[in-house]
C-alpha positions as CSV (number, residue, x, y, z in Angstrom):
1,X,203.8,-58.1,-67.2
2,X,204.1,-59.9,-63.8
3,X,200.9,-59.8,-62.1
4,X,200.7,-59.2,-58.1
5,X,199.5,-62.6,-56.5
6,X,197.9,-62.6,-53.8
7,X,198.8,-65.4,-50.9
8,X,196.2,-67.3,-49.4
9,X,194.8,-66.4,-46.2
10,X,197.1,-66.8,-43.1
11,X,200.1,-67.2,-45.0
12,X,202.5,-65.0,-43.2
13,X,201.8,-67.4,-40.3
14,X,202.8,-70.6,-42.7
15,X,205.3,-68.8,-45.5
16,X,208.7,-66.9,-44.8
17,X,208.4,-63.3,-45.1
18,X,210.7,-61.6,-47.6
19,X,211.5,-58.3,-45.0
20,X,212.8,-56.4,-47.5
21,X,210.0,-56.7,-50.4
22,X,207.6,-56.6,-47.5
23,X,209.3,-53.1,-47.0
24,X,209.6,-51.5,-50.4
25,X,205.7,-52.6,-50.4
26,X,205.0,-50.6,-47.4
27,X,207.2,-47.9,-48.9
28,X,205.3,-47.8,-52.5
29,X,202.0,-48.0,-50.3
30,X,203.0,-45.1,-48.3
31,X,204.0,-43.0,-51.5
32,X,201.4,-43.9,-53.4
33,X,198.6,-44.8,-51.4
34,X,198.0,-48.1,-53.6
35,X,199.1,-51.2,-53.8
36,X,201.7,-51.7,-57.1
37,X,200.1,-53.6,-59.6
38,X,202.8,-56.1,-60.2
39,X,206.5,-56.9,-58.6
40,X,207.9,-54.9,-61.6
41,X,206.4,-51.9,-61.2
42,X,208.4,-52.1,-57.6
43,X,211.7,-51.6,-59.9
44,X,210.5,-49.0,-62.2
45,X,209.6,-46.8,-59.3
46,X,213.1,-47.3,-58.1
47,X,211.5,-49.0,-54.3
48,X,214.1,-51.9,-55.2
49,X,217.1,-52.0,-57.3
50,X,216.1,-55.6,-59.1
51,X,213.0,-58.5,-58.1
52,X,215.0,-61.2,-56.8
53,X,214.7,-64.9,-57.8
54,X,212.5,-66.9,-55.4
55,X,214.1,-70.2,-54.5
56,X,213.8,-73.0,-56.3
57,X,210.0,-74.1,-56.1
58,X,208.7,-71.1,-54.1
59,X,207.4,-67.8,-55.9
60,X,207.0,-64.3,-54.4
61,X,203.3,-63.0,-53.5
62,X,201.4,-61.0,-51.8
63,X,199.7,-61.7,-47.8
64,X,197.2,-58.4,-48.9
65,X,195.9,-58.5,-45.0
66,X,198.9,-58.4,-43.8
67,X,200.5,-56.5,-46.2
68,X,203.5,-58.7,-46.3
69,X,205.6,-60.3,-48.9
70,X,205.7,-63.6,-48.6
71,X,207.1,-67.0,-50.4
72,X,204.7,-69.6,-51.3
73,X,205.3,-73.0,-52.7
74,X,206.2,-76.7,-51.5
């Protein structure tokens, strides 16, 4: 199972936001009032259709302050 990682602080002001996980997040939030407990559980609640592939070096997680999707890596 892929786990939800979390992004280090301030990362939405150093890391590109991915708008539309940030928004099936905010949907799942709103419909479930949690957070999911990983990317996959995104797809099996039908909030997006597949996870997409992060580009090369970078991986998906989560700005939890924020409540933002966001890439991290070099």
């Amino acid at each position: 199972m892929d786990s939800l990682p979390t992004a280090p602080p301030h990362s939405s002001k150093t890391s590109q936001v991915d708008r539309p996980l940030t928004e099936a997040l905010h949907y799942f939030f709103e419909a479930n009032n949690r957070m999911p407990k990983d990317f996959s559980e995104l797809v099996r609640a039908k909030f997006i259709p597949a996870m997409p592939t992060p580009p090369a070096g970078k991986r998906y997680a989560i700005d939890r302050p924020n409540m933002q999707v966001v890439l991290i890596g070099p």
